[in-house]
C-alpha positions as CSV (number, residue, x, y, z in Angstrom):
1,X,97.7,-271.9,118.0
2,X,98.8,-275.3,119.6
3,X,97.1,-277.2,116.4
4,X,99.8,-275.2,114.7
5,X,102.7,-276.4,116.5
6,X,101.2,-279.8,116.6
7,X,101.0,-279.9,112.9
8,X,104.5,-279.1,112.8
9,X,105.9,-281.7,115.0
10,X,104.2,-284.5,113.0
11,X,105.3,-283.4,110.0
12,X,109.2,-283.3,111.3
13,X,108.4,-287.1,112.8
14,X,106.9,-287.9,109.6
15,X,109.9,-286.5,107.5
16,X,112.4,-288.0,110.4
17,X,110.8,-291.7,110.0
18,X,111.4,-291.3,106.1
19,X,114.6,-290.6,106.7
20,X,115.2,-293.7,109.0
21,X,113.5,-295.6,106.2
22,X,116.2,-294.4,103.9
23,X,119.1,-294.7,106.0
24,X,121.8,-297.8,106.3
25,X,121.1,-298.9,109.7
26,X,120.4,-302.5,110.5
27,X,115.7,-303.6,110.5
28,X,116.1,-303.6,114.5
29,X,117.9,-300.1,114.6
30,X,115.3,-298.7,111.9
31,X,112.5,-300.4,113.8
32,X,113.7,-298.7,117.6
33,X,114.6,-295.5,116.0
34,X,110.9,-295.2,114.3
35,X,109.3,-296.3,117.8
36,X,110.9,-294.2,119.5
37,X,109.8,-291.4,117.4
38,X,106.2,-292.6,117.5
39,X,106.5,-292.8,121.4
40,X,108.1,-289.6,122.5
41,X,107.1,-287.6,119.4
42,X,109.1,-284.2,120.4
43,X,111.9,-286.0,122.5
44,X,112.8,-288.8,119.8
45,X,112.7,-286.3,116.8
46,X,115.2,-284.3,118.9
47,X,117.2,-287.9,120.2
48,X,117.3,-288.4,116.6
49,X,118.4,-285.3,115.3
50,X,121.4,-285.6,117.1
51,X,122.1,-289.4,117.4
52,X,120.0,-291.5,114.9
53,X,121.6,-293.1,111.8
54,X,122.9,-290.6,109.0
């Protein structure tokens, strides 16, 4: 059962870090927001959720 909800955390930090790809913000904000995704997988997709760039 936790594979499961593994599995669904790296797809929402995988579908987050496309998203930061795609966004407007500056090659250093992309590069921090993506690290900080990679780092803290559940804390950054939820950091970024609610303060990374739209």
């Amino acid at each position: 059962m936790e594979y499961i909800f593994g599995l669904i955390i790296l797809a929402l930090d995988i579908y987050a870090i496309i998203k930061v790809l795609n966004s407007g913000a500056s090659t250093g904000a992309k590069v921090g927001w993506i690290l900080l995704i990679l780092i803290l997988p559940l804390v950054g997709l939820i950091i970024w959720y609610f303060a990374g760039p739209k």
